[in-house]
C-alpha positions in Angstrom: 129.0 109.0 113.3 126.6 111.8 114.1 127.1 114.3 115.6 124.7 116.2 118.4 123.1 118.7 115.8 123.0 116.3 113.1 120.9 114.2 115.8 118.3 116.6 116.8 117.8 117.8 113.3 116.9 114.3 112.4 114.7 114.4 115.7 113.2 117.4 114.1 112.6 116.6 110.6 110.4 113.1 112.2 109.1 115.3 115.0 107.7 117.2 112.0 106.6 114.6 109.6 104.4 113.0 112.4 102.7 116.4 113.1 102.1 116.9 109.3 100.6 113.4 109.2 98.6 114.4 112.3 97.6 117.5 111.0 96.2 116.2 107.5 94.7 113.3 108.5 93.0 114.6 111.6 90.4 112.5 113.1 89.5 110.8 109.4 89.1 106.7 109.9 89.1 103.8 107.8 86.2 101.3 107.4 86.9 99.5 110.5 87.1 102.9 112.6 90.9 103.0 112.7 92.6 106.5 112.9 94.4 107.4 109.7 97.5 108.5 111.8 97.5 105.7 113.9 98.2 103.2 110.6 100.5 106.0 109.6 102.8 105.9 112.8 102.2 102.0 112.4 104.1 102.1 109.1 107.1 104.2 110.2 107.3 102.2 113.5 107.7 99.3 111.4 110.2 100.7 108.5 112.2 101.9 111.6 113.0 98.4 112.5 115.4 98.6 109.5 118.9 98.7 109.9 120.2 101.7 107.5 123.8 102.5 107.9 123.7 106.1 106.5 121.8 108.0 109.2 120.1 111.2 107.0 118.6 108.0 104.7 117.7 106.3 108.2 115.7 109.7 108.9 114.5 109.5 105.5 112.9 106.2 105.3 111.0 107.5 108.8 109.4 110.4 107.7 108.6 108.7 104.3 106.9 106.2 106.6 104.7 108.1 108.7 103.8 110.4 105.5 103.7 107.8 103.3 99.3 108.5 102.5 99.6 111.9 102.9 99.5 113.1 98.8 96.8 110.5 98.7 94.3 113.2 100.1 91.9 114.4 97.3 92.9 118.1 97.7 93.3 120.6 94.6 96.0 120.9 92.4 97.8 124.2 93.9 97.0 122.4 97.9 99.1 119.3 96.4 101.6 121.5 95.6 101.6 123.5 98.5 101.7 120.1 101.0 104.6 119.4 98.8 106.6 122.1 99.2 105.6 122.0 103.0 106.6 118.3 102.9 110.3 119.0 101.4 110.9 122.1 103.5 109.7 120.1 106.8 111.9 116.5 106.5 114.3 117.2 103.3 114.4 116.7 99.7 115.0 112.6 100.1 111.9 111.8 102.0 109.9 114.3 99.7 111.8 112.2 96.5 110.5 108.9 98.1 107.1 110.3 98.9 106.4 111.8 95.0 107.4 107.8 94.1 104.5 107.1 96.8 102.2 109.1 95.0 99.7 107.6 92.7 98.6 109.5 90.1 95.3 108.9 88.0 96.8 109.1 84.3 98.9 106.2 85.0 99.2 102.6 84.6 99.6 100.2 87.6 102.7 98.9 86.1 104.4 102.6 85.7 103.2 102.8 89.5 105.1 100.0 90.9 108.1 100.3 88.3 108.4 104.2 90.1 107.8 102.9 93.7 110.7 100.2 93.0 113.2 102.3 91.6 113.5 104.3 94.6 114.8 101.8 97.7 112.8 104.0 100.5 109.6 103.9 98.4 109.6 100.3 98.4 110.4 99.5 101.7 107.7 102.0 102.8 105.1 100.4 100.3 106.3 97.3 101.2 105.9 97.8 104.9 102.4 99.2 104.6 100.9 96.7 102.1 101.8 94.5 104.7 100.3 96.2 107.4 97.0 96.4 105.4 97.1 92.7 104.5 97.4 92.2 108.4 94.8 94.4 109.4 92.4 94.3 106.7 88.6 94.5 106.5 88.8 95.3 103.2 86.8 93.3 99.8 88.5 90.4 98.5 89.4 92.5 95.2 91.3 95.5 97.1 93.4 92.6 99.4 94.3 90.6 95.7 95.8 94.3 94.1 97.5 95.1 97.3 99.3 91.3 97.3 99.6 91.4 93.6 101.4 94.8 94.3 103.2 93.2 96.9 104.4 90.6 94.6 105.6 92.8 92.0 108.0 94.6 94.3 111.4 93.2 94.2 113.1 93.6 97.4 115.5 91.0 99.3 112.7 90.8 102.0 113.5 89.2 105.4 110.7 86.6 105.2 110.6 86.2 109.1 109.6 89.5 109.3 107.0 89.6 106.6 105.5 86.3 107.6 105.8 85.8 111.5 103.5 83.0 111.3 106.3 80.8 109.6 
């Protein structure tokens, strides 16, 4: 059970995560005109509707969500690693684990990608979550919505299909 400090911390570390993702992604849009943030607090509202026993993973699997495009920026090398270290200092060392998984990096295959992304449970629920939430809201080109379902496929998760599909 958690206890009242153990609470607000965990209040605090997602209190921080969202102004991080706030802060970053300022008032940037996608090619529809949607906020950034706003698809950002759309992915941790909808990994939230998890049920995690372990409450520090529960806060976890938040902050990853809402953070979750953050590294994506195209910032230097030493502002990566500063984020980073901003990152891990602001929400904890396994949110910052599930975020480097998150983090796509040019030198490698799509394959090593995913592989990384699915060895890490809160990582794949994350990608999982927002892959879905682009597939739903997409104006995308045909070719970005195939890799982000062939993506989607590769991920092995026990998904709750009612969730994923509402439609069914």
């Amino acid at each position: 059970m958690l206890g009242y400090r153990d609470s607000v911390a965990d209040s605090q570390r997602v209190a921080a995560a969202v102004e991080i993702a706030t802060r970053i992604h300022g008032s940037h849009a996608d090619e529809s005109g949607r906020l950034y943030v706003a698809r950002s607090l759309a992915v941790m509202a909808s990994v939230s509707r998890h049920q995690v026993a372990n409450p520090y993973e529960r806060t976890a699997l938040m902050c990853a969500g809402v953070l979750y495009d953050v590294l994506a920026t195209r910032i230097g090398y030493e502002d990566l690693r500063r984020l980073k270290q901003e990152i891990a200092d602001a929400v904890g060392d396994r949110a910052s684990s599930a975020l480097d998984n998150l983090k796509r990096y040019p030198f490698e295959s799509e394959d090593d990608y995913v592989a990384r992304i699915d060895s890490d449970w809160i990582a794949r629920r994350v990608k999982i979550d927002a892959l879905y939430r682009e597939l739903e809201r997409s104006v995308a080109p045909l070719a970005v919505l195939e890799r982000s379902w062939t993506m989607l496929l590769q991920l092995t998760l026990d998904v709750d299909y009612d969730y994923m599909c509402p439609w069914r």
